[in-house]
C-alpha positions in Angstrom: 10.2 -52.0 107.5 7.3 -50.1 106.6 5.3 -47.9 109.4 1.7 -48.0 110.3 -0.5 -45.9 112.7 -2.9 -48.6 114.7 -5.3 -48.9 117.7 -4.2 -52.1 119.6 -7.9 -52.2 121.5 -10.9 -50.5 121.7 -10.5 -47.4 124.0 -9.1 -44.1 123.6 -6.0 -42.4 122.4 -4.0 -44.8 124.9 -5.0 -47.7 122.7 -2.9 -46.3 119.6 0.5 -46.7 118.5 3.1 -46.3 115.8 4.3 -49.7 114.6 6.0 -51.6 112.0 3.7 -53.2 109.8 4.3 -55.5 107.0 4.3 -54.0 103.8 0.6 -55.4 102.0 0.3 -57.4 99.2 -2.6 -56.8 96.6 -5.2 -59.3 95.8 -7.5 -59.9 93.1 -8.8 -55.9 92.5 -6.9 -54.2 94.8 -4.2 -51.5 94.1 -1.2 -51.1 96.5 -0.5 -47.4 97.4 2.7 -46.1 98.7 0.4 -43.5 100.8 1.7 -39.7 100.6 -1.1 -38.2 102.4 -4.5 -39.7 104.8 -7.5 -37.9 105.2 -8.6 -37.6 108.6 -12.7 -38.2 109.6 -14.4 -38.6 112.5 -15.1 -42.2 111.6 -11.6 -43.4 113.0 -11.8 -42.0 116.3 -15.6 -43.8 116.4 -13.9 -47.4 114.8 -11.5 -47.0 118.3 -14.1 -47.0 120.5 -15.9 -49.8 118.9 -18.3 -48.4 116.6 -19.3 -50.8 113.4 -20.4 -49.6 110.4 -22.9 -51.2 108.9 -21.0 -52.5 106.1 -18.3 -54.1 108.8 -19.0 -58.2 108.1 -16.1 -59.4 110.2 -14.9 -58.9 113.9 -11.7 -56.6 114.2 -8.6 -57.7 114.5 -5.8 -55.8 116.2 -4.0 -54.1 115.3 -6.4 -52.3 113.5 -4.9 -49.2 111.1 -6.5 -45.9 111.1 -7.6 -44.2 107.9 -10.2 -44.4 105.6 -9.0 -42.5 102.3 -5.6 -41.8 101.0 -3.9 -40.4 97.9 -0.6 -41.9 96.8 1.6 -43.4 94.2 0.7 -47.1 92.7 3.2 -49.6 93.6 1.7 -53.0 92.8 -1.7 -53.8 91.0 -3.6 -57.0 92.1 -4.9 -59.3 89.2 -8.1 -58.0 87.6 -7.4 -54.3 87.9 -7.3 -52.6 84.6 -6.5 -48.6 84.0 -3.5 -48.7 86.8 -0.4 -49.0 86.9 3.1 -48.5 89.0 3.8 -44.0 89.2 0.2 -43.5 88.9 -0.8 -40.7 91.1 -4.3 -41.8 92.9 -6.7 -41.1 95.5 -8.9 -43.4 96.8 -11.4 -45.0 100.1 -9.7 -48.0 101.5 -12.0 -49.7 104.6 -9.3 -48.9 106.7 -5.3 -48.7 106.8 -4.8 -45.6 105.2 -2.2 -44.1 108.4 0.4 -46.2 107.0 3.5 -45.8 104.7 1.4 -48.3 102.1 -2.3 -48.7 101.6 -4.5 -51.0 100.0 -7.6 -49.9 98.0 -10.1 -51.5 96.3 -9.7 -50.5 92.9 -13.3 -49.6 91.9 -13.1 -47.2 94.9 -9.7 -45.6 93.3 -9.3 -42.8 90.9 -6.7 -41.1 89.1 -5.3 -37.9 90.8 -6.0 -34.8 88.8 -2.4 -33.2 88.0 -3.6 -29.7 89.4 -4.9 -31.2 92.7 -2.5 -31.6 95.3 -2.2 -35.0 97.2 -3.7 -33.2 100.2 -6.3 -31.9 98.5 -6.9 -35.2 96.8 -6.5 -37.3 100.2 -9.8 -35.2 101.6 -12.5 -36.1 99.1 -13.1 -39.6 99.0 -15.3 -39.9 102.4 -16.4 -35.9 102.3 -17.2 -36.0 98.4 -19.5 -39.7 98.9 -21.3 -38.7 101.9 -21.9 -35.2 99.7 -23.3 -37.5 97.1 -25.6 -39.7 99.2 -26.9 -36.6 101.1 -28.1 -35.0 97.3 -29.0 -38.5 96.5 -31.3 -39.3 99.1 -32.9 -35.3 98.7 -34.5 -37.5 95.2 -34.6 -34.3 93.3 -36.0 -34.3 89.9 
């Protein structure tokens, strides 16, 4: 059975856990992700203590899977995805669950991994590389 890396409450490093997860199944524009590598951000030490993003609709359930971008292999495409398919190599932002052997990503937040960029390289960019983007965004330069 697969493995994922989860906080079982709000609290602090006491509150997490390796466990066996159920291996997901992709809906309608998601890709599964058999994850190689997870990036690592601040934000999932803040989501453990209780912190909600702005963009968090629902209450969380536990247990909750750490990990907010990943770079893998597609396993599985959900209906409605087109320019995917099983043995690409991708790196993506997934709202959370990316600490775990498989990953699901919404595919309009997926891209196809470079072949000269590592999957380490590749699993660090989807957080750093948007919140680069907003930051020159926001600056409304001409």
């Amino acid at each position: 059975m697969p493995k994922a890396y989860v906080f079982t409450r709000y609290g602090g490093p006491e509150t997490e856990a390796l466990v066996e997860a159920d291996r997901p199944v992709p809906g309608p524009g998601q890709i599964l992700v058999a994850v190689r590598v997870a990036g690592v951000n601040p934000v999932d030490w803040k989501l453990r203590t209780g912190y909600r993003r702005p963009t968090d609709s629902d209450e969380r359930t536990f247990p909750a899977v750490f990990g907010s971008e990943v770079s893998g292999v597609v396993e599985e495409i959900g209906a409605d995805v087109e320019g995917f398919g099983a043995g690409d190599e991708v790196f993506g932002n997934t709202a959370a669950g990316g600490y775990a052997e498989y990953a699901l990503l919404p595919a309009a937040l997926t891209a196809h991994k470079p072949a000269g960029l590592s999957f380490a390289d590749a699993a660090t960019l989807p957080v750093a590389a948007a919140t680069a983007y907003d930051g020159v965004r926001q600056l409304d330069l001409p």
